[in-house]
N, C-alpha and C positions, 0 to 999 in steps of 0.2 A: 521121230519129230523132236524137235529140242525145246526144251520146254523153260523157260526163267523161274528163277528160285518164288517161292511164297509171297505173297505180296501182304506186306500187314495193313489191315481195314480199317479207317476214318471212322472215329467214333462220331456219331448223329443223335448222341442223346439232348440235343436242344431243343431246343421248340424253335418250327419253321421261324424265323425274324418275317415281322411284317413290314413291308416298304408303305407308308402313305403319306400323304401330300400333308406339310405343317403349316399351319396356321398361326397369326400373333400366338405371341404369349399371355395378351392381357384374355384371352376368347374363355369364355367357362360353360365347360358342359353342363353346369350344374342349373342353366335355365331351362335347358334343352333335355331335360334329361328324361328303357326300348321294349317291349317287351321279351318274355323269356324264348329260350332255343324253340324254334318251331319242331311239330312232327312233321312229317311229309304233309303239304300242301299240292293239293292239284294234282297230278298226274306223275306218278315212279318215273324215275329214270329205268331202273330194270326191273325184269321180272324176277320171279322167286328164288333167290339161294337160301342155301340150308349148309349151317355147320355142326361140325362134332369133332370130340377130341382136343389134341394140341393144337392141329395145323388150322392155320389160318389159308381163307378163301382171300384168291390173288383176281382185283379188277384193273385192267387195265385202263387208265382215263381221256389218255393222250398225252398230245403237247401241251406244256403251260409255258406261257409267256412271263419271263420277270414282271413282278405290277400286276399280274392278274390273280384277281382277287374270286374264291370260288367258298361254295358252303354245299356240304354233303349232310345229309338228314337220311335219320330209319326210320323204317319201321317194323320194329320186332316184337313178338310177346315175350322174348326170352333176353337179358341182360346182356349189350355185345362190349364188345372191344373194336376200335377202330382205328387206322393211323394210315398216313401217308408216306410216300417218298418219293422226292422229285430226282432222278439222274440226268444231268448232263452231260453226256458223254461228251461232248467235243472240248467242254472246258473242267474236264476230272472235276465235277462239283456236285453235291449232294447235299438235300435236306430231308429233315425226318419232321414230320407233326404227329401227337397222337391228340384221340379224342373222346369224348366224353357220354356216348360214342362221335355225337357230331362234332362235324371240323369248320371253323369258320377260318378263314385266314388270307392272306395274300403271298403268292409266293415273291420267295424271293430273288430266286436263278431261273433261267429258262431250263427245259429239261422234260424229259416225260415222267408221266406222274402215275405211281401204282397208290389203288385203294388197298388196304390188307383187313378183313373182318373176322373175327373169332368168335368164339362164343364163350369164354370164358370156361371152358370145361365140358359146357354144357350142349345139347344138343337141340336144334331149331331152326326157323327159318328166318328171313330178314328181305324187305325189299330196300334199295337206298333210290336217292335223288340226287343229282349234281347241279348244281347253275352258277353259270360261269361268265362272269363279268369281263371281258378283256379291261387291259390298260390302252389309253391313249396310244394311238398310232406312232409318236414319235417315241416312244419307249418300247415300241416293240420293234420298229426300226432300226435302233438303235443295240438292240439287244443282239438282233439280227445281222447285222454287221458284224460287230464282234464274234458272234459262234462262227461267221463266216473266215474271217480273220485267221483265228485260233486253227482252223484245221486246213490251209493253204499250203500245205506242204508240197516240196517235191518228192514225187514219190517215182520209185520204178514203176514199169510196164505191168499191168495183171495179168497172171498167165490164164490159161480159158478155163473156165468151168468145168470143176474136176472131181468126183466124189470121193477120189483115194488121199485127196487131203486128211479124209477121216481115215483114223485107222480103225478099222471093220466097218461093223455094219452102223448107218446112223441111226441115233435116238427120234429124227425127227423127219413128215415129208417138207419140201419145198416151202418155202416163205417166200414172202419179196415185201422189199419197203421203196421209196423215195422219199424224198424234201429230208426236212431236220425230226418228224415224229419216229420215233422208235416203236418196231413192235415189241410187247411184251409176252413173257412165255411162264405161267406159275410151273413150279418144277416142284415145289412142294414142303415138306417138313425135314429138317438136316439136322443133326445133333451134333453137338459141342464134340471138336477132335475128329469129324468125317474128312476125309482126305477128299474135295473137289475138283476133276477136271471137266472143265468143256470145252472142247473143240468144234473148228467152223469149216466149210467147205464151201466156196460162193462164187460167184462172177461175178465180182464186183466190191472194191477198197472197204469194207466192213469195219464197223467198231463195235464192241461189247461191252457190256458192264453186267455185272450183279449187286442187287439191294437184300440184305438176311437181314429181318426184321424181327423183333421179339418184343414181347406186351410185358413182358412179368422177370426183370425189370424191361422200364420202357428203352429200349436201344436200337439201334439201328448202325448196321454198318455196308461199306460199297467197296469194290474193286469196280476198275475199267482198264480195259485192255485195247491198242489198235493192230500192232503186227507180230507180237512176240509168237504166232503160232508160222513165221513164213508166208511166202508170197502172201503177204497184205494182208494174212489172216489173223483176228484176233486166237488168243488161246488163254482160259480163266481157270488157273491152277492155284488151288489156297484149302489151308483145314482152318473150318471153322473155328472163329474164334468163341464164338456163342450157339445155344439150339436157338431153331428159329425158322420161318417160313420165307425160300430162297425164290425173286423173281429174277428172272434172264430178260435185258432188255438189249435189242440187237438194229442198231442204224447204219447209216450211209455219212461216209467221210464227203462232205460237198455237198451231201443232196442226191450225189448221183442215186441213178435206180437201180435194184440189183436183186436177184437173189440167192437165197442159201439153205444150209442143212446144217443142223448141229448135231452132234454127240456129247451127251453127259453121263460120267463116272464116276459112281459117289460108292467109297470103301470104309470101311473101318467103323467108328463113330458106335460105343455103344451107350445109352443113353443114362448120363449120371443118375445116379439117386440123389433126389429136388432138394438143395438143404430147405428148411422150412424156414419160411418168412414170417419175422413175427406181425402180425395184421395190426395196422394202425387203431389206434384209439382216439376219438375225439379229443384229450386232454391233450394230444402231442400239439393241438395248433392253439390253445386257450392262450389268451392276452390278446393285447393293444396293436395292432399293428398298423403304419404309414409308409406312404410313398408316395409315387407321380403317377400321371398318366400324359399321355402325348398321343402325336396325331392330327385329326383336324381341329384338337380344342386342347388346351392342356392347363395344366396344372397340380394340387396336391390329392391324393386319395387317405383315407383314415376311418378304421372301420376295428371294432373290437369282434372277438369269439368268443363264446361262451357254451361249451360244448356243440352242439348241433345249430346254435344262432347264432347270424350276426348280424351286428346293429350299426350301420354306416353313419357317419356325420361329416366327410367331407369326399365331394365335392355340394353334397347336399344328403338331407335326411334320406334314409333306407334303412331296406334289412333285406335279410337273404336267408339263406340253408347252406350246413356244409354236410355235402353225404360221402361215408364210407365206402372205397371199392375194395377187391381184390387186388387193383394197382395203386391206386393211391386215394388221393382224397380230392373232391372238387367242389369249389368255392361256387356258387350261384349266388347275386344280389341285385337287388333293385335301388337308384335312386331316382326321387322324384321332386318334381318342382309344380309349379302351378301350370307352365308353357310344356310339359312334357316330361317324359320317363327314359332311363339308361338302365342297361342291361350288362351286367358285368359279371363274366366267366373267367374263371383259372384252376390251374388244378396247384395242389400242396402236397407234396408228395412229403412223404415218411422215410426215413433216417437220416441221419446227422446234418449237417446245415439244412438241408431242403426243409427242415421243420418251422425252420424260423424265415423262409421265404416264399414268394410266389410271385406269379406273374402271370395275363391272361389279355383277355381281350375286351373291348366296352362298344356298343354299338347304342345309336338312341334312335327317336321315333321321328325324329328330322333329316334321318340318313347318316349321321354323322359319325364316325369309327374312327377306334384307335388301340395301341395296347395300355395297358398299366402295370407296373412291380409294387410291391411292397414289401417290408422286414417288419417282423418281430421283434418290437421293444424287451431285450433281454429282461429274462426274471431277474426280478432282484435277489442278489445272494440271500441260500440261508442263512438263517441265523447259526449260530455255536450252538451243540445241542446241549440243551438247559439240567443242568442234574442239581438235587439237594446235596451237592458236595461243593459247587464255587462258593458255597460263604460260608466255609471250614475255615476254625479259627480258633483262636483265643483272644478273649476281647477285653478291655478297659470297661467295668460296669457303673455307671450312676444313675441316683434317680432323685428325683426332686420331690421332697416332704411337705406340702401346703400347712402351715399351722397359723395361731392367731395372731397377727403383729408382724407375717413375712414368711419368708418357703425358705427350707434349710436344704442344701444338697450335698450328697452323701456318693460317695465312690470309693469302688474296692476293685482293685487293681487285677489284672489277670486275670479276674473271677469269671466271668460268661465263655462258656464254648459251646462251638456249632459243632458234631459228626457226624456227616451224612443225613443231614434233619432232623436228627435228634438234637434237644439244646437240653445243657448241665450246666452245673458249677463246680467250682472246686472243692466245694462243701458237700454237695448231694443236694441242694434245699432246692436246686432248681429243675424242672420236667415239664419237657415240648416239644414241640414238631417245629418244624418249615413247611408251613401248610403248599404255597404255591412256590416251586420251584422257580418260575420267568419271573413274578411279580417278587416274591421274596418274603410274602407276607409271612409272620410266627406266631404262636400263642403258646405262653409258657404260665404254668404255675409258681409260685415263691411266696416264702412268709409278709407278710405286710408287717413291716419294717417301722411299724407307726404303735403310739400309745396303745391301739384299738386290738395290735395283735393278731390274730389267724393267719388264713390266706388270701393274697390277693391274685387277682388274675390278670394277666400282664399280656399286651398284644400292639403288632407292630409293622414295620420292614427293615429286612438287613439290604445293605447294596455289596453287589460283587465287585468294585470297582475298588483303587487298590487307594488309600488304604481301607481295607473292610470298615465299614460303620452299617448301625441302628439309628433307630427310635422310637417310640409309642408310647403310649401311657399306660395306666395300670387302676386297679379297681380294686377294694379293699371287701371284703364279705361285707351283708350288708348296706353293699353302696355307699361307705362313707370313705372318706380320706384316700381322694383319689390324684394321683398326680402322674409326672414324665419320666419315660426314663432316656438312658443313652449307651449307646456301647461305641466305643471306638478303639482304632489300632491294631484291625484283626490280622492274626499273623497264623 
């Protein structure tokens, strides 16, 4: 069988885009403002799974129409991981969601949609929930059309159902599909560098795709194939480009009805040693941060962090929690008004840009949804780091005598030097520090330069700013005959 070269994978590390209906711009959430993610209400969607390990457990959800909007809830004792992916095969299109573990969102292709659940390492069970809102009939008609469109090809004659299209024995018994839903197949855990084949063998124009999904980081990648394996067969040849848990989803070119058998062969791949990830800290999201939000209401969002708190003020007063994962970081907040509450979800994920941004979801108690982004008001530069060596110098010294009938002022040239916060003279008379290196403050000893004699105690600030100067005053033993002094010209 002739197989086409590697195909390289469509990176999906975005967050699904949500499609929803906009509203003026003057509309503000912030009258209307939901409460927090539900746990399962009312009755599971399924019965009990249970994970362990790396691999991720594969549900298959169905068809999703573009515009429909769907929200998956757990319930687990043990801490999951969750994410989506929607494949369209008829129009090569893919989306990735992950979640927190729940997913609230709307899609944004048609496509069939795999659940993927992990346990984070850990080992336990999890029941989920789905409810699933269609869109308006004219958008899914519309959608419909189009996948229709897209795979209209002429094609040759299918020869008959034949199981020597596989070569040996197949992986799998009998499937059958119709219309545009895709069956899904989990095939399981693959490592970074596994050499993938699958082959099809069916009665009937077939198309295939694969979705490898990976939580840690969050990425997602797809191939889709229609006849590269002969007579009308798909064939899905590729090495992983990531580890990650591999779903096979398998449709009908038209709708037509049909079915098949696959074979899958996975060689090579032995599993890297993990580089370690360094684990987020609360500090990496601290400060001010603004944006928008859009949807059925829109306008500005503006909300600070403060390690594990944050305290919203626009679209209206709130606050929220941000908690630490193993994958990233996720924002929870509330705002409120007197007419009602919003509920606002995103995750902030850790290294380089992603620190300083986010993006998520906001739902209120009026039905009302949308997304919102926001950025991190860059820190302000540090400062130059401060040392008792920038008001290193030789300075111009004077200082002002108070006597009866007028103040005499008195200066001696070159005399004051700063090294390293120690302060002298060019005589020895003088002995001190630079007490505060930022602020510049000094205090230095010297003879009291007056009828009275001894020592006075002399205290002040030098500036680092060029040209070097002083000033302060000075105090004589005693407490008498106390006056200013000055230094300038520090070189």
């Amino acid at each position: 069988m002739s197989l086409r070269p590697v195909l390289s994978a469509a990176l999906l590390a975005s967050l699904l885009s949500v499609a929803l209906v906009g509203q003026t711009a003057n509309q503000s959430v912030a009258t209307d403002l939901p409460s927090g993610p539900q746990a399962i209400s009312g009755v599971a969607s399924s019965a009990r799974h249970c994970v362990s390990g790396d691999a991720a457990n594969v549900h298959g959800i169905g068809f999703v129409e573009a515009g429909t909007s769907y929200t998956i809830t757990f319930d687990s004792p043990i801490s999951l991981t969750a994410g989506v992916a929607s494949l369209g095969l008829a129009g090569n299109q893919a989306t990735s969601a992950f979640g927190t573990p729940d997913l609230r969102f709307t899609a944004s292709i048609s496509g069939s949609m795999v659940l993927y659940v992990g346990g984070r390492g850990q080992a336990g069970c999890y029941r989920y929930k789905v409810e699933i809102q269609p869109r308006s009939r004219s958008v899914v008609e519309t959608a419909q059309s189009r996948a229709s469109s897209e795979v209209a090809l002429v094609k040759p004659a299918k020869y008959p159902f034949r199981t020597l299209a596989i070569a040996g024995a197949a992986s799998s018994a009998k499937h059958c599909v119709t219309g545009n839903a895709a069956k899904i197949h989990g095939l399981g855990r693959i490592e970074q560098g596994d050499d993938v084949l699958i082959t099809f063998a069916s009665d009937f124009d077939s198309i295939a795709g694969v979705t490898l999904f990976n939580f840690n980081p969050e990425r997602g990648t797809y191939l889709v194939d229609n006849d590269t394996g002969g007579n009308l067969e798909p064939s899905l040849h590729f090495t992983a480009s990531q580890a990650g848990t591999l779903a096979l989803h398998v449709g009908s070119v038209g709708g037509v009805a049909g079915c098949y058998r696959y074979q899958v062969q996975i060689q090579g791949g032995t599993a890297p040693a993990p580089s370690p990830t360094p684990a987020p800290t609360f500090s990496d999201f601290n400060g001010s941060w603004s944006g928008t939000f859009g949807g059925e209401s829109s306008g500005t969002v503006a909300f600070t962090v403060a390690n594990s708190t944050i305290t919203v003020t626009q679209p209206a007063q709130g606050d929220g929690i941000l908690t630490l994962g193993a994958i990233g970081t996720n924002a929870e907040f509330f705002t409120r008004a007197p007419t009602g509450e919003c509920t606002w979800t995103g995750p902030f994920l850790p290294g380089g840009a992603r620190q300083s941004s986010a993006s998520g979801l906001w739902s209120c108690s009026n039905g009302r949804i949308g997304t919102w982004s926001a950025n991190r008001t860059p820190p302000a530069p540090a400062p130059p780091p401060t040392t008792t060596g920038r008001y290193d110098g030789t300075y111009d010294f004077s200082y002002v005598y108070p006597q009866p009938g007028g103040s005499s002022t008195y200066s001696l040239p070159r005399f004051f030097i700063v090294r390293n916060g120690t302060i002298s003279s060019t005589d020895g008379t003088v002995a001190g520090t630079v007490l505060d290196s930022t602020a510049g403050t000094v205090r230095f000893t010297a003879p009291c330069w007056t009828s009275s004699g001894g020592t006075a105690t002399w205290t002040g600030t030098l500036t680092a700013s060029s040209p070097k100067s002083g000033q302060g005053s000075y105090t004589c033993q005693n407490n008498i005959n106390g006056g200013t002094w000055r230094v300038s010209n520090g070189t």
